[in-house]
Each structure stands twice: as C-alpha cells, then as structure tokens.
PDB file with SEQRES, HELIX, SHEET and CRYST1 records, atoms N, CA, C and O in Angstrom:
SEQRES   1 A   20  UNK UNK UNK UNK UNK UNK UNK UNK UNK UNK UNK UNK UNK          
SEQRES   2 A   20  UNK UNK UNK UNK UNK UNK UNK                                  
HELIX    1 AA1 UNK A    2  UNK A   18  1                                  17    
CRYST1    1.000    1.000    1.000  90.00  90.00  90.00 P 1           1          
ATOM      1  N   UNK A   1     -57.080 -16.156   3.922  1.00  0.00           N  
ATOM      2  CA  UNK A   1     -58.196 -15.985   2.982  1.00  0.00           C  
ATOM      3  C   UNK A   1     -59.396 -15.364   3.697  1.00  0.00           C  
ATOM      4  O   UNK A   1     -60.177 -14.687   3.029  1.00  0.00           O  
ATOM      5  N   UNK A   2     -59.607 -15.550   5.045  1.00  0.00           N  
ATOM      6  CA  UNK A   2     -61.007 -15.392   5.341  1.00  0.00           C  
ATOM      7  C   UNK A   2     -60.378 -13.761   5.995  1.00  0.00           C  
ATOM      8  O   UNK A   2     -61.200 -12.955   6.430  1.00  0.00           O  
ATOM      9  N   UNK A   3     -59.215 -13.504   5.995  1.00  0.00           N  
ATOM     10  CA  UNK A   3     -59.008 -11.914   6.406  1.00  0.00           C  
ATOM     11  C   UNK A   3     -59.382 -11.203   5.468  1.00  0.00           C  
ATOM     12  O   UNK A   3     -60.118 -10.243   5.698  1.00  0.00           O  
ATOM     13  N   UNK A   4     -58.935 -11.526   4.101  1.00  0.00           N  
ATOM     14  CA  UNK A   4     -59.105 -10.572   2.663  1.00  0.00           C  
ATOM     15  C   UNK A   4     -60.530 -10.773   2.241  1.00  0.00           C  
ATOM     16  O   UNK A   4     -60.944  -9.788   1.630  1.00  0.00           O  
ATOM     17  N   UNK A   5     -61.483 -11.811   2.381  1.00  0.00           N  
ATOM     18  CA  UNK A   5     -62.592 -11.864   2.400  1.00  0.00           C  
ATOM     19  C   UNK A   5     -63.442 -11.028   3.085  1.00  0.00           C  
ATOM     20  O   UNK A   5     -64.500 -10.715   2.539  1.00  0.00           O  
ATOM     21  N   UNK A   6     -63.152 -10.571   4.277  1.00  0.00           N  
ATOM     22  CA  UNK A   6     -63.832  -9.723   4.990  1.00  0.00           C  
ATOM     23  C   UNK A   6     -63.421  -8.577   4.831  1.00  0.00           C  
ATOM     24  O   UNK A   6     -64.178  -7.691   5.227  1.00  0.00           O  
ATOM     25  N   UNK A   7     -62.286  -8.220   4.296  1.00  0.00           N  
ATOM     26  CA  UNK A   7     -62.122  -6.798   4.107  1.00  0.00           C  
ATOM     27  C   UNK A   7     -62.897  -6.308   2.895  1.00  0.00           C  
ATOM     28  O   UNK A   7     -63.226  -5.130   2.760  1.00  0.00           O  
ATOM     29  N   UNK A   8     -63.191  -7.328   1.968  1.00  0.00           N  
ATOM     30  CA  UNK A   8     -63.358  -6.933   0.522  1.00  0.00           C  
ATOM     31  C   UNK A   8     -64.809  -7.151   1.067  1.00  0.00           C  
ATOM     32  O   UNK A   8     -65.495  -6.546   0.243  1.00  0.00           O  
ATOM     33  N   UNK A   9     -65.495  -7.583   1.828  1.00  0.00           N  
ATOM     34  CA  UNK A   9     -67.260  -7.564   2.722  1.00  0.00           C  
ATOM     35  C   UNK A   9     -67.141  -6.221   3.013  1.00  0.00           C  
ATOM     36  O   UNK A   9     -67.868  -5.504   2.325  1.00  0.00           O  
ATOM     37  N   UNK A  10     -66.295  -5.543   4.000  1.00  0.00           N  
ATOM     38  CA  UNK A  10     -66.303  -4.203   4.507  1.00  0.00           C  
ATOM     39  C   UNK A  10     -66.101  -3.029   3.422  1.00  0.00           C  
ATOM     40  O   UNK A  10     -66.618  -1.934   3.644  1.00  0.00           O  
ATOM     41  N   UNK A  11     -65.254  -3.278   2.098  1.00  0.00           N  
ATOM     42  CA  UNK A  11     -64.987  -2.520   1.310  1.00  0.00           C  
ATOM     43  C   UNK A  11     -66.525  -2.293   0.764  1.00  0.00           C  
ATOM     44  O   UNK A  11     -67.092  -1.202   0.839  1.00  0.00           O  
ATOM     45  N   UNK A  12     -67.193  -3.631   0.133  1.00  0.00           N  
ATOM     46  CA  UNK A  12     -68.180  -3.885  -0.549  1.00  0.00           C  
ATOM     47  C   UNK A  12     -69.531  -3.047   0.378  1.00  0.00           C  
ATOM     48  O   UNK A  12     -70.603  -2.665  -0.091  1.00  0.00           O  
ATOM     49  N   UNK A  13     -69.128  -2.951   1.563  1.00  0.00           N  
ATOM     50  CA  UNK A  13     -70.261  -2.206   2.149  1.00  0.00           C  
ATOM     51  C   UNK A  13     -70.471  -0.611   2.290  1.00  0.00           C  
ATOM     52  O   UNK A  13     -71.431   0.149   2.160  1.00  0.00           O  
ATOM     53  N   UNK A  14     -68.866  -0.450   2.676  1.00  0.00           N  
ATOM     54  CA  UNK A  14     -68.490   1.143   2.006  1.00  0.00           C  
ATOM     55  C   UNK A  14     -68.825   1.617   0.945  1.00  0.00           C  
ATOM     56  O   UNK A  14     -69.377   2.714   1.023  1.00  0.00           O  
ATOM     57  N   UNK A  15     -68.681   1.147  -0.142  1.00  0.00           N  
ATOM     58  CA  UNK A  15     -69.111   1.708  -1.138  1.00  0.00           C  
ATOM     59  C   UNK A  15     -70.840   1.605  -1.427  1.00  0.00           C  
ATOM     60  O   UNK A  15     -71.474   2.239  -2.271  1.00  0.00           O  
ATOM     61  N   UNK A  16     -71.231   0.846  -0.685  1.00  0.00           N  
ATOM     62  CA  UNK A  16     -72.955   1.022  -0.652  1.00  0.00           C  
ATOM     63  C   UNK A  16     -73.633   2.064   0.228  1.00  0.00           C  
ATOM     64  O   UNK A  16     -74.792   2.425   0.022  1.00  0.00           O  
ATOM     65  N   UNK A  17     -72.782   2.592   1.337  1.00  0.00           N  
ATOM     66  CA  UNK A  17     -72.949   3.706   2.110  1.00  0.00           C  
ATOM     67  C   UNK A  17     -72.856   4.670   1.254  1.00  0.00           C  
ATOM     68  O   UNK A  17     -73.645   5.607   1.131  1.00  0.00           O  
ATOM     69  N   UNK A  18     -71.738   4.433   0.545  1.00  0.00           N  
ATOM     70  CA  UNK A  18     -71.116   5.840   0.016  1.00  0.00           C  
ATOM     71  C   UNK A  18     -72.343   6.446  -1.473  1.00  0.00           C  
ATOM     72  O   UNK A  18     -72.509   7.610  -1.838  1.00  0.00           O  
ATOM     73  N   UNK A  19     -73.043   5.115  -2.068  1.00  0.00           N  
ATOM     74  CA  UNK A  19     -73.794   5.387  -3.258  1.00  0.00           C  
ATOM     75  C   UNK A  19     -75.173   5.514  -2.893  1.00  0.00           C  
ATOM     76  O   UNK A  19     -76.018   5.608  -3.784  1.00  0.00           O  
ATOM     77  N   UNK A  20     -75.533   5.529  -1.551  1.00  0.00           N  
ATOM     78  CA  UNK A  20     -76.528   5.736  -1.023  1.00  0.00           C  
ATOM     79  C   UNK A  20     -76.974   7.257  -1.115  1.00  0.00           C  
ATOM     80  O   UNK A  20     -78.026   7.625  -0.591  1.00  0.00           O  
TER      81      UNK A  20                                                      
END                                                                             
C-alpha cells in the first residue's frame, strides 16, 4: 500500500508540473 501511495504522490505531482 504505501508503494502505490507514493507513486500516485509522484503521479499527482507530475501532473502539477505538467499544468504549470
């Protein structure tokens, strides 16, 4: 759980780079 949690943190941050 805490692996897929952090990926979906890293996803969630990508896409804030990306809409930046």
């Amino acid at each position: 759980m805490g692996t897929l949690n952090k990926l979906h943190s890293e996803n969630a941050t990508f896409w804030r780079d990306l809409m930046q």
